[in-house]
C-alpha positions in Angstrom: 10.4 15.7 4.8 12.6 14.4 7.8 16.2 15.4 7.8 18.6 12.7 6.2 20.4 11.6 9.5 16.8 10.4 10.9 17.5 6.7 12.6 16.9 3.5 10.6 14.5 1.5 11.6 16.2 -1.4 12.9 13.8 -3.9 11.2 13.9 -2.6 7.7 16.5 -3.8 5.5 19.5 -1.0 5.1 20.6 0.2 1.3 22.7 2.3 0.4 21.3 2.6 -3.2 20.1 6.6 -4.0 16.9 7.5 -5.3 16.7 11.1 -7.0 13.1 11.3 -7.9 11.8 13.3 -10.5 10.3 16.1 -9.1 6.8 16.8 -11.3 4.7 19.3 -7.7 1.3 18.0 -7.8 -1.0 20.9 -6.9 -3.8 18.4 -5.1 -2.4 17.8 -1.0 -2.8 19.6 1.8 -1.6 19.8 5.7 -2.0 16.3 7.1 -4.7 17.0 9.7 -4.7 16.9 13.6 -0.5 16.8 13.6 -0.5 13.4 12.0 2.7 12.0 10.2 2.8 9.6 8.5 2.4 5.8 10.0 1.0 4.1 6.5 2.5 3.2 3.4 -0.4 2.7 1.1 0.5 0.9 -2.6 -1.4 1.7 -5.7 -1.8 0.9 -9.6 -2.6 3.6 -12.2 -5.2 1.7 -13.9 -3.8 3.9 -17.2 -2.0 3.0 -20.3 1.3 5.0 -19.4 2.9 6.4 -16.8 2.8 9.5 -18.7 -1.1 9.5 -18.9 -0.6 8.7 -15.1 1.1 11.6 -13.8 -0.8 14.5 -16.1 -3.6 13.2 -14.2 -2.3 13.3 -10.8 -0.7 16.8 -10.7 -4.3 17.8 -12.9 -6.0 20.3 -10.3 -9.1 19.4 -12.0 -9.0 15.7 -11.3 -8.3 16.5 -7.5 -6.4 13.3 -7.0 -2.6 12.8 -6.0 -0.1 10.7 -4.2 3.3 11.1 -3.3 5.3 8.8 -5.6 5.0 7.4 -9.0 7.1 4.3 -10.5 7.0 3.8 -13.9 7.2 0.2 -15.7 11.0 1.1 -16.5 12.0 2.2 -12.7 11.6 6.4 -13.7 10.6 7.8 -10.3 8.7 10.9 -10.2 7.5 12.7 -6.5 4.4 14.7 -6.8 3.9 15.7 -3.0 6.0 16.5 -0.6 6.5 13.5 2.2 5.3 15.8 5.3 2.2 16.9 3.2 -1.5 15.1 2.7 -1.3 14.0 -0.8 -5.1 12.8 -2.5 -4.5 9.2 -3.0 -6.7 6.8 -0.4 -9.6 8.3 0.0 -12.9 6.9 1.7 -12.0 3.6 3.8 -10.0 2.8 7.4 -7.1 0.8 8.3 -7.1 -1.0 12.3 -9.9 1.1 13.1 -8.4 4.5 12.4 -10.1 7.0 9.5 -8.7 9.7 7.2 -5.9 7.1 5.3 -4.6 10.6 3.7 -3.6 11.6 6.7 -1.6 8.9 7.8 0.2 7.5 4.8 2.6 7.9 2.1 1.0 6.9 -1.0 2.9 5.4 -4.2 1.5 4.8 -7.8 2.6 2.4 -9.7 2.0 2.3 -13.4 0.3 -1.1 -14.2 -3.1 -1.7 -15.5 -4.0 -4.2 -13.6 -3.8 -7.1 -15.5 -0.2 -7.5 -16.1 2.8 -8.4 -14.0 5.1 -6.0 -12.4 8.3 -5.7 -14.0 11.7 -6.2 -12.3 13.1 -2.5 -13.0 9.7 -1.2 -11.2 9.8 -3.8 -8.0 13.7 -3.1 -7.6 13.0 0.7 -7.2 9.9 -0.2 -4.8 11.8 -1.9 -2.3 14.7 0.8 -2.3 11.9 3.0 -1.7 9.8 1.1 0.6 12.6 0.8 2.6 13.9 4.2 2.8 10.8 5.6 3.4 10.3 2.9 6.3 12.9 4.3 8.0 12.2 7.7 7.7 9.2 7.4 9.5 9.3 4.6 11.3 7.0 2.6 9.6 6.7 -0.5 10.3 6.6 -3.7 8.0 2.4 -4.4 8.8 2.0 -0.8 7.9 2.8 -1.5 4.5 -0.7 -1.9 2.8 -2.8 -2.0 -0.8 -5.4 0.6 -1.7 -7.7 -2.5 -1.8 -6.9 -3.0 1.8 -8.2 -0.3 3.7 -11.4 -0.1 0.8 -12.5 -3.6 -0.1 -15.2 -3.8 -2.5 -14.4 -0.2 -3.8 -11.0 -0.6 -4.8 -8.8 -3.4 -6.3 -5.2 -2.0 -6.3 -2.6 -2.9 -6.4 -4.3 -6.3 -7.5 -3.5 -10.1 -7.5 -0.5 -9.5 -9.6 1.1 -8.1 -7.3 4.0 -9.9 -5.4 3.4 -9.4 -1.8 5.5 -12.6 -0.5 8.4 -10.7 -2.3 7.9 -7.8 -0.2 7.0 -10.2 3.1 10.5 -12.0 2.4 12.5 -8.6 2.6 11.1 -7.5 6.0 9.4 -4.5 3.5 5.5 -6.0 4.4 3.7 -7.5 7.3 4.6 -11.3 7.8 2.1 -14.5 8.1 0.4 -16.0 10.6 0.1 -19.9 10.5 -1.6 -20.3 13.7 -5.7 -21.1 13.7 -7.3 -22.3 16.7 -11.0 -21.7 16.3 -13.7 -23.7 15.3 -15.9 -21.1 13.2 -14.7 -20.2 10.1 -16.1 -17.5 9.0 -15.8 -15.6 12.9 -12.1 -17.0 12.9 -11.6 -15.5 8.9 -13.2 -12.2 10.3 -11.7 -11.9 13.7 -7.9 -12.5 11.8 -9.0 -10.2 9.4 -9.8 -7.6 11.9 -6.5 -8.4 14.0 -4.8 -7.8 10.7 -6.3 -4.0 10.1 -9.4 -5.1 8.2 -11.5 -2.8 9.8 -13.8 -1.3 7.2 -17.1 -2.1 6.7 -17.8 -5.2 4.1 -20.1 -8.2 3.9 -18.2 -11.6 4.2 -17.9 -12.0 0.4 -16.3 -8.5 -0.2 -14.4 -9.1 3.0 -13.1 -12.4 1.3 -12.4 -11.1 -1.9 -10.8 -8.3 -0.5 -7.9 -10.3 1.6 -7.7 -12.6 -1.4 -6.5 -9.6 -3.5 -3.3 -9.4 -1.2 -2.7 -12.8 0.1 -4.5 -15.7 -2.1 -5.3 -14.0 -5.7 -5.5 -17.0 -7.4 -8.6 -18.3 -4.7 -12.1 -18.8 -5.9 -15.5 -19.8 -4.4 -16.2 -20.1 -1.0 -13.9 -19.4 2.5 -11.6 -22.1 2.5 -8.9 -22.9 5.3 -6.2 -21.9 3.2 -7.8 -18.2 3.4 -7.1 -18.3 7.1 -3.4 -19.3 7.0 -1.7 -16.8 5.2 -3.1 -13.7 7.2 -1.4 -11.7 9.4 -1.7 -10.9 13.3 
């Protein structure tokens, strides 16, 4: 992990809250292959009933899955893996054309099932995180992405519950675009989509239901013009 005195990233809100994680080693990483560090921040759910159930399964070498952080519902922080390691956590899928997620990101549970919202005590230590993270690497604000993301159609996380104008409004996630100037729908929705990092393989509908899980949950049916606003350059 990068010495404390690394520069801030100008662009990333400063705190001078301190996180002392749990520390709970996770025998599933690795070396992050071909000298990468990290340039991702990729945000999870669990999926599980508890935290607890959570975190026996991430540092279970038999399960061969991991990620670096955990949040519980409460704000209990645990770290599994090491920041400068390859933690198990993305798997199959690609972000702006570039492979091997693990590689390039940080990745951080957080214990929800899905179908409920995400509690204050869990989003407060998020953004500490998020931030302090982000300028420990350099990560910028775009580079903060869902599981669902970089996979669409095989994962859902972190899921339309989660809040990610609350993250765009603190500088901790990639902003909006408002701006549409072509004709084509669809071509526009996929060519903004691509812009954005969208790069993995999907058919229009997963592609649509994928963006919707970060920007528009609540949208149904068919591409609409509202599906094009929100997305990002």
């Amino acid at each position: 992990m990068p010495a404390a005195g690394t520069p801030a990233y100008s662009a990333v809100p400063s705190t001078t809250e301190s996180l002392t994680p749990i520390w709970r080693p996770s025998p599933n990483f690795g070396e992050r292959k071909g000298g990468l560090t990290p340039s991702l921040i990729v945000l999870h759910y669990t999926a599980m009933d508890s935290a607890q159930a959570a975190l026996d399964r991430l540092c279970d070498s038999a399960c061969e899955v991991s990620a670096h952080y955990l949040i519980d519902r409460d704000g209990s922080l645990w770290q599994m893996v090491s920041e400068d390691h390859r933690a198990w956590h993305a798997g199959a899928g690609e972000w702006r054309g570039q492979t091997d997620i693990n590689s390039r990101s940080i990745g951080i549970e957080l214990d929800n099932t899905g179908f409920h919202p995400f509690p204050e005590p869990q989003l407060s230590v998020l953004e500490t995180l998020l931030g302090q993270i982000m300028r420990r690497w350099s990560i910028l604000p775009e580079q903060v992405i869902g599981h669902s993301d970089m996979a669409p159609g095989r994962k859902s996380d972190p899921g339309p519950r989660f809040p990610w104008q609350r993250l765009e409004h603190s500088k901790l996630a990639g902003l909006r675009c408002q701006e549409n100037s072509h004709k084509n729908q669809t071509q526009t929705f996929r060519a903004l989509a691509r812009s954005a990092g969208y790069t993995a393989e999907a058919d229009d509908d997963t592609l649509l239901a994928a963006v919707r899980l970060r920007y528009r949950p609540w949208g149904k049916g068919p591409l609409v013009p509202a599906d094009l606003e929100p997305l990002p350059k």
